[in-house]
C-alpha positions as CSV (number, residue, x, y, z in Angstrom):
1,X,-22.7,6.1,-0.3
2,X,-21.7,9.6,0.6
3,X,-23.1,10.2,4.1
4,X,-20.9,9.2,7.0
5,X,-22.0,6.6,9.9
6,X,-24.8,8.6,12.1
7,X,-23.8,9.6,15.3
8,X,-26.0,7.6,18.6
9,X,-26.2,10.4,20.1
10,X,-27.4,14.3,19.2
11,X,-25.0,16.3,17.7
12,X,-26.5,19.4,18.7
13,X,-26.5,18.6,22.2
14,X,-23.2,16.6,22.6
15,X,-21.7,20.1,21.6
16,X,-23.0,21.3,25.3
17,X,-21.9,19.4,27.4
18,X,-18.5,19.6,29.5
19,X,-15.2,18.5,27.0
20,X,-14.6,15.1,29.7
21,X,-18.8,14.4,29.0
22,X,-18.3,14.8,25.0
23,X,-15.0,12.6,25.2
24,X,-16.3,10.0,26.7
25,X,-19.4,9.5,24.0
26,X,-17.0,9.9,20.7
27,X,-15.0,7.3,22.4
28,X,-17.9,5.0,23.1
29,X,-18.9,5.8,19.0
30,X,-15.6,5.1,18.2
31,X,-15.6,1.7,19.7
32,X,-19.0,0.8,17.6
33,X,-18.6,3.0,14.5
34,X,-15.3,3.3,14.0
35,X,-14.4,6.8,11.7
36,X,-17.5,5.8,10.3
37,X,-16.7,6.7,6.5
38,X,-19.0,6.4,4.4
39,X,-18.5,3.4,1.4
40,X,-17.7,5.8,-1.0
41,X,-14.0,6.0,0.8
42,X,-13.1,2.6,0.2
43,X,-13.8,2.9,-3.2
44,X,-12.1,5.8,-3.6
45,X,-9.0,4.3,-2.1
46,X,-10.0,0.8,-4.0
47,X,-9.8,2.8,-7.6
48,X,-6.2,4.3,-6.2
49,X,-4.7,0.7,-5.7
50,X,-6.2,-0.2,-9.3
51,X,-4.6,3.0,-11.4
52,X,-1.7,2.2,-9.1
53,X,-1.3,-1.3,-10.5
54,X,-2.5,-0.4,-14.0
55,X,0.3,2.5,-14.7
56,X,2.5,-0.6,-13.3
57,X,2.0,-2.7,-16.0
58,X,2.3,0.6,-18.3
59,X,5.7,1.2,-16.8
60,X,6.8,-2.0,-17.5
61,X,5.9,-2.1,-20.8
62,X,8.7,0.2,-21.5
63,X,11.0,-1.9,-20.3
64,X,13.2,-4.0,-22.9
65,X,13.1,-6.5,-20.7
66,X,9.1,-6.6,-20.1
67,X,5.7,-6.8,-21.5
68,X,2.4,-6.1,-20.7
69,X,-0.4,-7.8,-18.6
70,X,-0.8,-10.4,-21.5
71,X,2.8,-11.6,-21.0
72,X,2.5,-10.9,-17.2
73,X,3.6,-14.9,-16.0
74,X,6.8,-14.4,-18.2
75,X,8.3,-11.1,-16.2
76,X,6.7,-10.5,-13.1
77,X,9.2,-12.2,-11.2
78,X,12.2,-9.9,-12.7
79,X,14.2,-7.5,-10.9
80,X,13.5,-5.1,-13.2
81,X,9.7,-5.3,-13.3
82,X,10.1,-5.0,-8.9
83,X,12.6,-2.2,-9.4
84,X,9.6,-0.2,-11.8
85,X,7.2,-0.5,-8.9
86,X,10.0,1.1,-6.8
87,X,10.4,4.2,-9.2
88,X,6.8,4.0,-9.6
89,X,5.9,4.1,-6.3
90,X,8.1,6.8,-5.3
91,X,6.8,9.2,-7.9
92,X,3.2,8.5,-6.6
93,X,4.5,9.4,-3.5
94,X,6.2,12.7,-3.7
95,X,3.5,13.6,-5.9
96,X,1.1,13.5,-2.5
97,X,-1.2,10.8,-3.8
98,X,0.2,7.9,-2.0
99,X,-0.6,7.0,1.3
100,X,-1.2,10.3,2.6
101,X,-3.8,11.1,0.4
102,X,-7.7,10.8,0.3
103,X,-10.3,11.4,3.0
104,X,-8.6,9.4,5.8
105,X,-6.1,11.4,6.4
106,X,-7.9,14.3,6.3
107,X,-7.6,15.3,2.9
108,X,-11.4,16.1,0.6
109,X,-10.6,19.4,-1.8
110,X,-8.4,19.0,-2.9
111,X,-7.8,14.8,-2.3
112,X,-3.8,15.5,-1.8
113,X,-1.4,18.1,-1.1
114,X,2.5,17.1,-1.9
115,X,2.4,18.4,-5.6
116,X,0.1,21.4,-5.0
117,X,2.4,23.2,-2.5
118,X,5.8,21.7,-3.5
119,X,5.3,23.8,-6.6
120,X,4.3,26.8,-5.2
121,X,6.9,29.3,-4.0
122,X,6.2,31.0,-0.9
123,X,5.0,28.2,0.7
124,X,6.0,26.8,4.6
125,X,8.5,24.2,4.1
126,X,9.9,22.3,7.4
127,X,14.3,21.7,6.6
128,X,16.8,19.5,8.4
129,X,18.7,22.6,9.5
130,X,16.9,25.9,10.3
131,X,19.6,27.8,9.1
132,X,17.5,27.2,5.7
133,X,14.5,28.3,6.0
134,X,10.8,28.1,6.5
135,X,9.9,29.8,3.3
136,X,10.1,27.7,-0.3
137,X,11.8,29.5,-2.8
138,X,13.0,29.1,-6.4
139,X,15.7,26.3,-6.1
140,X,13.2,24.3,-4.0
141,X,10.9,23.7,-6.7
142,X,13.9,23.7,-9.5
143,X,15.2,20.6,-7.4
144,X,11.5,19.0,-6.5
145,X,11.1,19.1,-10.7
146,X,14.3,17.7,-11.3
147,X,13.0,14.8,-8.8
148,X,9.7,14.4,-10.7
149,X,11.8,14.6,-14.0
150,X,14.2,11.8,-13.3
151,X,11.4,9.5,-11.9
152,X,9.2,10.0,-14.7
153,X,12.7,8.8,-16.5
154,X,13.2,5.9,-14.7
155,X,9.8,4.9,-15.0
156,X,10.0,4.5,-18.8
157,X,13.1,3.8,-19.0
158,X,14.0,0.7,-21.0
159,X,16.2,-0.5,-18.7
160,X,16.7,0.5,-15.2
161,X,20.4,1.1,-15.3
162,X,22.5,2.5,-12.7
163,X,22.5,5.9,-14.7
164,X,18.8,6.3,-14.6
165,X,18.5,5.4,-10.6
166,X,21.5,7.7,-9.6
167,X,19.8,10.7,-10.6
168,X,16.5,10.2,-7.9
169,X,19.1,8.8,-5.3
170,X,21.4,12.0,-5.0
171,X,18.5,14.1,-5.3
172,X,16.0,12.9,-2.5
173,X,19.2,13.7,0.0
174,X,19.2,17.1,-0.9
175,X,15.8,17.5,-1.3
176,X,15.6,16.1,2.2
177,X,17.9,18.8,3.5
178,X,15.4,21.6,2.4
179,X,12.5,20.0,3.4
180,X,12.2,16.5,5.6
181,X,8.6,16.7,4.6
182,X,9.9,15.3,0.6
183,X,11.8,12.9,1.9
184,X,9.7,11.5,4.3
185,X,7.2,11.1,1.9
186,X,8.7,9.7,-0.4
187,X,9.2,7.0,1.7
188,X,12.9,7.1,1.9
189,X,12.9,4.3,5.2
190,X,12.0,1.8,2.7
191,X,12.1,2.8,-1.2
192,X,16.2,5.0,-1.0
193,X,17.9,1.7,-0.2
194,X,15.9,-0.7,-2.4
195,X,16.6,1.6,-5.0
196,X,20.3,2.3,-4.6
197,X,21.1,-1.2,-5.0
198,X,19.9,-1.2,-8.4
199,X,23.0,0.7,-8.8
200,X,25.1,-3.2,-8.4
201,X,22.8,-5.0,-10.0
202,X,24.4,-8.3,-9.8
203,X,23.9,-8.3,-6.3
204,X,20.3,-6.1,-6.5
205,X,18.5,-9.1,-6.0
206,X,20.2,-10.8,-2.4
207,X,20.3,-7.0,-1.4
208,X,16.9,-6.4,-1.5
209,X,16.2,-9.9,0.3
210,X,18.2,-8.2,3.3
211,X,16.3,-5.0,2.9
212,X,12.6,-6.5,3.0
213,X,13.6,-8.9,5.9
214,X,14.7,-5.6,7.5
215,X,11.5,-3.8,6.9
216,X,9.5,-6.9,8.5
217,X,11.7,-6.9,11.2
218,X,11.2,-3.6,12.6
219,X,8.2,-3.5,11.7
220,X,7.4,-6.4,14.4
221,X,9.8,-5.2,16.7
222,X,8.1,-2.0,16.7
223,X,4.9,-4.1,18.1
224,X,6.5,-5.2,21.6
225,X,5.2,-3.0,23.4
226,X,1.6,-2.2,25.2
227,X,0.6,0.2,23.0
228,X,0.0,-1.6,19.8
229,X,-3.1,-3.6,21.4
230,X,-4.8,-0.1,20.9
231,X,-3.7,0.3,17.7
232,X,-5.5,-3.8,16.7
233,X,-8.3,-2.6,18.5
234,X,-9.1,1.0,17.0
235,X,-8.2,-0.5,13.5
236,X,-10.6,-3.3,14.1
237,X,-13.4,-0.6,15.2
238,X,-12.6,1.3,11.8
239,X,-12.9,-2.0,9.4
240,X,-15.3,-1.7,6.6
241,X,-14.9,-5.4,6.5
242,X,-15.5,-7.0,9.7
243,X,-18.4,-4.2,10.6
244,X,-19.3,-6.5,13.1
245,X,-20.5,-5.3,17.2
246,X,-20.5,-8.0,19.0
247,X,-16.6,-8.1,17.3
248,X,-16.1,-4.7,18.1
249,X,-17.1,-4.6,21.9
250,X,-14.7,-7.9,22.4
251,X,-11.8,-5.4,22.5
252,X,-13.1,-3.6,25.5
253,X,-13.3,-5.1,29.4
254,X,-17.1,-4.4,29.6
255,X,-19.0,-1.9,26.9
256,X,-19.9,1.1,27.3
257,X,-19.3,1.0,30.5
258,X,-15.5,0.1,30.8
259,X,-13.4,0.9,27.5
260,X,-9.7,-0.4,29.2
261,X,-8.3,-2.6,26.6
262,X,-9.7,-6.3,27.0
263,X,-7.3,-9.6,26.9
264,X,-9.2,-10.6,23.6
265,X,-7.4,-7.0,21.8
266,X,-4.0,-8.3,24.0
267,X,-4.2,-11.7,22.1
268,X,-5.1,-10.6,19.0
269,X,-2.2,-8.0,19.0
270,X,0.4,-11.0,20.4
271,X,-0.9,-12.9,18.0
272,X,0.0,-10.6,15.3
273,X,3.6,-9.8,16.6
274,X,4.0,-13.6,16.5
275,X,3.1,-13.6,12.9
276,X,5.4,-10.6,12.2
277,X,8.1,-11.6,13.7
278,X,7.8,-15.4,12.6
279,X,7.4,-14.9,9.0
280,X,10.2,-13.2,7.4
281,X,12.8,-15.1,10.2
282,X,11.5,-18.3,8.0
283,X,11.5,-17.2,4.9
284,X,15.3,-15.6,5.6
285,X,16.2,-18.9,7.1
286,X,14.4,-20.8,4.0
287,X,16.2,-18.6,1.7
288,X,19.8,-19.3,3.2
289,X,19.5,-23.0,4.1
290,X,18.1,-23.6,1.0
291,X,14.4,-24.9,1.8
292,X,11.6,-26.5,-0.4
293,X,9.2,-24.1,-2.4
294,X,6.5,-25.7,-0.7
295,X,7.6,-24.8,2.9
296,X,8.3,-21.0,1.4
297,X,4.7,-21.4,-0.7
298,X,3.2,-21.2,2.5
299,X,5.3,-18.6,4.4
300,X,4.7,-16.5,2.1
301,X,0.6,-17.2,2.2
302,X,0.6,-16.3,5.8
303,X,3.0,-13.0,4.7
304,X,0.4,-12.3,1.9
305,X,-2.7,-13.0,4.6
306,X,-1.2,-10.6,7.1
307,X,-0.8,-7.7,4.6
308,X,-4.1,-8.3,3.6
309,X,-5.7,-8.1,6.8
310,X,-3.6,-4.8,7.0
311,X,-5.3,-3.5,3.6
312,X,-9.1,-4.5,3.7
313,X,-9.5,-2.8,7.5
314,X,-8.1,0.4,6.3
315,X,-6.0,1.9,8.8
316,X,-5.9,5.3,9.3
317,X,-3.5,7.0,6.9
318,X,-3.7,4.6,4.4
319,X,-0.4,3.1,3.7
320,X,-2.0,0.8,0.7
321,X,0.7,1.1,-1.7
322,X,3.2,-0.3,0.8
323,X,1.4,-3.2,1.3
324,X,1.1,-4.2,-1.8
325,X,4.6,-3.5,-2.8
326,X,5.2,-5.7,0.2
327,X,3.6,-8.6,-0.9
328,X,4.7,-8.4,-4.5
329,X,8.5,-8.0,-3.4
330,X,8.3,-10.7,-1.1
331,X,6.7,-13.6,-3.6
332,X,9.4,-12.3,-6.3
333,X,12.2,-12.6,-3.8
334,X,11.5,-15.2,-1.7
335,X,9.4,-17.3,-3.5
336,X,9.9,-17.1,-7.5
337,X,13.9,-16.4,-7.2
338,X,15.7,-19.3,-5.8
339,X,19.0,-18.3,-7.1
340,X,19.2,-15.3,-5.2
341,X,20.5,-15.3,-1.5
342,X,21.7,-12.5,1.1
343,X,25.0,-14.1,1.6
344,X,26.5,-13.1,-2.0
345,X,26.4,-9.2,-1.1
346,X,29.8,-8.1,-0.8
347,X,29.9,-4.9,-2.3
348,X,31.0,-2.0,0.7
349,X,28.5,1.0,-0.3
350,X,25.5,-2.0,0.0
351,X,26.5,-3.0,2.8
352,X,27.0,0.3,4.3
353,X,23.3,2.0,3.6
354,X,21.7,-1.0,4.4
355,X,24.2,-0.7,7.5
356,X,22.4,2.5,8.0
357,X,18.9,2.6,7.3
358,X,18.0,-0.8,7.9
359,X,20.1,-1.2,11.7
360,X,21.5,2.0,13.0
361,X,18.3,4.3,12.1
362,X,15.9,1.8,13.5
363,X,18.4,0.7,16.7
364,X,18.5,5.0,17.5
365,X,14.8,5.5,16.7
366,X,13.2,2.6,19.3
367,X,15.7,3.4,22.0
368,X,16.1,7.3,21.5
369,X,12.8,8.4,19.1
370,X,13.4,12.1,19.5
371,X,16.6,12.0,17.1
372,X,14.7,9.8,14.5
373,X,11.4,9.7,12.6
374,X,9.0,6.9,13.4
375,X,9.1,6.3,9.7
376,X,13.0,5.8,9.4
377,X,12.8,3.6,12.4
378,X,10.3,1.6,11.0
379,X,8.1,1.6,13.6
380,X,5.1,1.0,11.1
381,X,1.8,1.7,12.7
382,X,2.8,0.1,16.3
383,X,0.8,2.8,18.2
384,X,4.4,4.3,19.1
385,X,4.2,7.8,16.6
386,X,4.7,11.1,18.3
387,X,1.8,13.2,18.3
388,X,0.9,17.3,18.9
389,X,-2.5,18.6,19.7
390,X,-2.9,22.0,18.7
391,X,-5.3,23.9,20.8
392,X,-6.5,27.6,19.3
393,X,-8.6,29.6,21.7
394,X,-12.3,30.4,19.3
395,X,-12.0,31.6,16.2
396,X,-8.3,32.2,16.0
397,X,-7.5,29.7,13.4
398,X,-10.1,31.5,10.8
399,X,-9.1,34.8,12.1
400,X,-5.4,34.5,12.0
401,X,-4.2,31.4,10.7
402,X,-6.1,31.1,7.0
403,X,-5.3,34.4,5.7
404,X,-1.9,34.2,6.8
405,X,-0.4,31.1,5.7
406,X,0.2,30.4,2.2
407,X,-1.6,27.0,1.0
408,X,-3.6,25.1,-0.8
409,X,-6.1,23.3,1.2
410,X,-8.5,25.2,2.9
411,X,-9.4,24.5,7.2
412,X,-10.7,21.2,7.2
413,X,-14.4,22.1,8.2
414,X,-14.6,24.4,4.9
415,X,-13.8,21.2,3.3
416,X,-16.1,19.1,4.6
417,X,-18.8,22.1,4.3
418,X,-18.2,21.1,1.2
419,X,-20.0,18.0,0.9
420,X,-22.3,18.2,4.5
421,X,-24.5,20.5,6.7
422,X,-22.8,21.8,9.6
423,X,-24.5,19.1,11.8
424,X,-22.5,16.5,9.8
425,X,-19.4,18.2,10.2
426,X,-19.1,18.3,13.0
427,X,-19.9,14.6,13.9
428,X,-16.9,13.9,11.2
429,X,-14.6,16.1,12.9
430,X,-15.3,15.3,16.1
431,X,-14.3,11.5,15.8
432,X,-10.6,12.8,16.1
433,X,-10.8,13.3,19.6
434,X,-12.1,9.8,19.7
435,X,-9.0,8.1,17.4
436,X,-6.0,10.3,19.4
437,X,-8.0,9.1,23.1
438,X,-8.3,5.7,21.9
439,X,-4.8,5.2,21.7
440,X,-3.0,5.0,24.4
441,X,0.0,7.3,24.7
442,X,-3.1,9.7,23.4
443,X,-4.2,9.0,27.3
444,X,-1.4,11.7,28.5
445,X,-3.8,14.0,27.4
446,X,-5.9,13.5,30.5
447,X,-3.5,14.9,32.6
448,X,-1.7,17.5,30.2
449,X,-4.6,19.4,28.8
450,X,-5.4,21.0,32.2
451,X,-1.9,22.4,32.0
452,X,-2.4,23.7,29.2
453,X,-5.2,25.7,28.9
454,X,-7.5,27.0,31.9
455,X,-10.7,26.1,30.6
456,X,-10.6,23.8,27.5
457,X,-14.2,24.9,26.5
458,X,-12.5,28.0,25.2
459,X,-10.5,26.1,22.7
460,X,-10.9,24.4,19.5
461,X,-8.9,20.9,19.1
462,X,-7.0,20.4,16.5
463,X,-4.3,17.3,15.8
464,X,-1.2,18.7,14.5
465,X,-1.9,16.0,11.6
466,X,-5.0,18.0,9.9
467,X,-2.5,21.1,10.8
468,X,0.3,20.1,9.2
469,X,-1.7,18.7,6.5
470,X,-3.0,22.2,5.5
471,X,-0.2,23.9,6.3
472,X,2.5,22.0,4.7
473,X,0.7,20.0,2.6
474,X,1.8,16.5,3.9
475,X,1.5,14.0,6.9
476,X,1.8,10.5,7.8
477,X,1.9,10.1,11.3
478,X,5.3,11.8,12.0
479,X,4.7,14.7,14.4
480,X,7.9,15.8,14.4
481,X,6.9,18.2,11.0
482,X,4.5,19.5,13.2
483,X,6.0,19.9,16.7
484,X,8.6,23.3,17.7
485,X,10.0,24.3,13.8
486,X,6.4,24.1,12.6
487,X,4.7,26.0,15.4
488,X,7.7,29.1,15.0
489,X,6.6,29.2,10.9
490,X,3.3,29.5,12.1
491,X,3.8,32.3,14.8
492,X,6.2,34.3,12.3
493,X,3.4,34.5,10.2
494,X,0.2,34.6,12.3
495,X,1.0,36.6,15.4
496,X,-0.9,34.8,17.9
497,X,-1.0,36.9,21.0
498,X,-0.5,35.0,24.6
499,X,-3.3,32.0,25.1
500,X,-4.8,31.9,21.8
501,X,-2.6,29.1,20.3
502,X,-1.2,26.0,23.0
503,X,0.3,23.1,21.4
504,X,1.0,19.5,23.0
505,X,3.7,17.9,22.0
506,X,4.1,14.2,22.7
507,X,7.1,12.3,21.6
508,X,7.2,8.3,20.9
509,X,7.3,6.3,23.5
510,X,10.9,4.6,24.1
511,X,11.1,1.2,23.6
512,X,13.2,0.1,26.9
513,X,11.0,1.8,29.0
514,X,7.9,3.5,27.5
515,X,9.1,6.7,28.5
516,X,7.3,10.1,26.8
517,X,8.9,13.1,26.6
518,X,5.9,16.0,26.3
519,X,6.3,19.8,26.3
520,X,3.6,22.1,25.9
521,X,4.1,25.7,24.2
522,X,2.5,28.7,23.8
523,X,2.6,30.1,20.4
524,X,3.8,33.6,21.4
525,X,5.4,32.9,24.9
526,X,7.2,29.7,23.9
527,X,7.8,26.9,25.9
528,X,5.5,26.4,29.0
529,X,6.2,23.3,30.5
530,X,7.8,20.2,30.0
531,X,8.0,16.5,31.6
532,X,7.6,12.8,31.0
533,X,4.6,10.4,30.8
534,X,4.5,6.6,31.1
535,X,3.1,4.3,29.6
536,X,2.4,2.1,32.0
537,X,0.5,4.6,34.1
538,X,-1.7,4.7,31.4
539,X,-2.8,1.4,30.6
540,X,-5.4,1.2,33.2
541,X,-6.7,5.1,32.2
542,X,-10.0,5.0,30.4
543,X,-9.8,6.9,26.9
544,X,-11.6,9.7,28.4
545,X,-11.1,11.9,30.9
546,X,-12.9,12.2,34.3
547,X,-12.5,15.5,34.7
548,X,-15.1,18.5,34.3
549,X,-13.9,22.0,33.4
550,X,-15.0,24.6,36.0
């Protein structure tokens, strides 16, 4: 129950060989094994989902409106019970125990950061304008209480009037300002717009049809590109579910001995863009031209079947609590409220932030990534994040990086010393090498590492994720909280002297041509190089390198 998936291959002696020799067998584990989590995680993040549906139906309750989970046929198709899931959701979010929370994103003791360091003065915060500040001080945590007040609020509140939402929706801004990391993590792509239209409620309900078309949308536009046939086939080497070998090694040309992407993971992913992008077009089209229940009945099956293939293979970071908000939004408004409809929003400030977050921020963030976060472009798990690789030279990041930055959680082998012997640890923590390779913009690495560093034994790979995770106490995939502001918070505190700390940084690939824009720096010298990658140069690239160091 507690033991992760044992390594094929010695530990002891993997950690010999050359770094191009140990890539290669994670990867090849990876493609059998997966993370290899032990059981206990997915009932740890099974017992999440169920307090997050219980404290639902507690929510609720307080609504005038409402009832409990004995009356749940009579109100769970309100607007009001979907708008408490909202407020809900978004408090379980800034708290840090939403989606980036638990063991599969890197988090053990404690299970979740958010709360723990946004109340802590002192701490290394990451603002929209650095004019602000790295360092979080008194009105910080004044404002991030006032947020946590207001949502507690609107989560009991017996009605969820425009009075209780405005509150949470001039607060996140501001909060956003001072730190992108709140924001963000709130999940402001998705839950700021679905919850400022609760401020017109008579036209909440074709509003939020707009906004969850939107979010499906994106989220299969996001998919047309090459590298979300990695991101099928890594997901499907991590499922608990379909633990399955034979399953597993369809997704490669030839195992172990060719790991290129096979045309069984390219179907697969087509097929699922198909889906994606078939779906909500039909149940939009249902909605406006008025179609039978029945036809919608089973759109929204096949909406409910993709989330939950999404849900029981656990992807990597964990976004559970948006797929089920997903499904329950979309059987309220496209299948239990005929009477609402898209075309009877007319009010100016709707139009204009869904205007905003649900065309302009996702139109910027395909085509020109470095201006937007992958999350506010809604490219949702498409293979398509930035990414940094944090490389410290020995023992630096005990030496200088623990004792110098304020936080909560502790470096993530202390963690997991925690729980295993050393030999386990570092199985576990060596299957991140394995999950940024297997990707494939994580294949720029090949060439990019050797610029880097000199000798790439010397150094100890980290992923910015684990480092922004212990350093600023969030992360979901969005490396721009851990790419140039982060690293400069870092070196004002730690002092790394010249070579001790490089960094990688690899921005999303652009959607019209697959274009990467990387830059490598070093901690105390700044930036050492800089240049593009291409994704279609790496498609044929093996996960691993073939390189040896000298």
């Amino acid at each position: 129950m507690l033991k992760p998936t044992e390594l094929p291959y010695d530990v002891d002696e993997w950690k010999k060989l050359p770094f191009s020799q140990r890539a290669k067998k994670v990867c090849e584990a990876w493609a059998i094994q997966g993370f290899g989590a032990p059981f206990s995680v997915v009932i740890f993040y099974a017992l999440k989902i169920a307090f997050y549906v219980w404290m639902w139906f507690v929510f609720c309750s307080y609504s005038t409106d409402l009832g409990g989970s004995d009356t749940l046929g009579q109100w769970w198709f309100k607007l009001e019970a979907l708008g408490k899931a909202l407020t809900w959701t978004i408090l379980l979010e800034v708290l840090g125990m939403g989606g980036a929370s638990g063991p599969l994103t890197g988090r053990y003791v404690p299970p979740f950061g958010g709360i723990t360091y946004w109340l802590r003065p002192g701490t290394v915060k990451v603002p929209t304008f650095k004019m602000l500040g790295d360092k979080r001080n008194l009105l910080d945590i004044l404002l991030y209480i006032a947020l946590l007040f207001f949502l507690v609020k609107a989560c009991i509140a017996p009605a969820l009037s425009p009075a209780v939402v405005l509150p949470i929706l001039i607060l996140l801004p501001i909060l956003g300002l001072l730190d992108r990391q709140i924001y963000l993590a709130a999940r402001a792509d998705v839950y700021y717009p679905s919850l400022f239209v609760f401020l017109f409620l008579a036209e909440a309900g074709g509003a939020l049809q707009i906004i969850w078309f939107a979010i499906w949308f994106w989220a299969a536009f996001s998919k047309l590109t090459p590298t979300f046939t990695s991101v099928v086939a890594v997901m499907l080497c991590n499922s608990p579910f379909l633990n399955f070998k034979w399953l597993k090694k369809l997704m490669f040309k030839n195992y172990p001995e060719d790991l290129r992407l096979s045309k069984t993971a390219n179907y697969i992913a087509h097929f699922g863009t198909v889906v994606e992008f078939s779906l909500p077009i039909l149940l939009m089209s249902g909605t406006i031209l008025g179609w039978s229940q029945e036809v919608m009945f089973y759109c929204l099956l096949g909406m409910t079947a993709f989330h939950a293939f999404i849900f029981f293979n656990f992807p990597m970071g964990v976004p559970m609590e948006w797929n089920v908000i997903m499904v329950y939004g979309g059987w309220l408004l496209f299948g239990f409220s005929p009477e609402l409809s898209p075309l009877e929003v007319s009010q100016p400030l709707i139009i204009g932030v869904i205007l905003i977050t649900c065309l302009i921020l996702p139109l910027v963030g395909n085509f020109f990534p470095k201006h937007v976060s992958f999350l506010l472009s809604m490219r949702y798990y498409a293979g398509t994040w930035p990414y940094s690789l944090w490389l410290f030279k020995g023992n630096t990041k005990m030496e200088k990086l623990e004792p110098n930055i304020k936080k909560t959680s502790k470096d993530l082998r202390v963690q997991l010393a925690m729980f295993y012997d050393q030999r386990t640890v570092d199985s576990v923590f060596s299957r991140m090498i394995a999950f940024r390779l297997m990707h494939l913009p994580g294949r720029a690495l090949h060439d990019l590492i050797p610029k880097a560093v000199e000798n790439i034994e010397e150094y100890d790979w980290w992923e910015g994720e684990t480092v922004a995770g212990e350093v600023i106490g969030w992360n979901f995939g969005d490396a721009h909280l851990h790419q140039e502001r982060l690293l400069a918070s870092v070196q004002k505190r730690c002092h790394f002297e010249p070579g001790e700390l490089r960094v990688i940084m690899v921005e999303s690939p652009q959607m019209h041509n697959g274009r990467m824009h990387w830059r490598i720096h070093d901690a105390k010298d700044g930036l050492m190089e800089e240049g593009y990658s291409f994704i279609k140069d790496l498609k044929e690239k093996m996960p691993y390198p073939n390189y040896d160091t000298k």
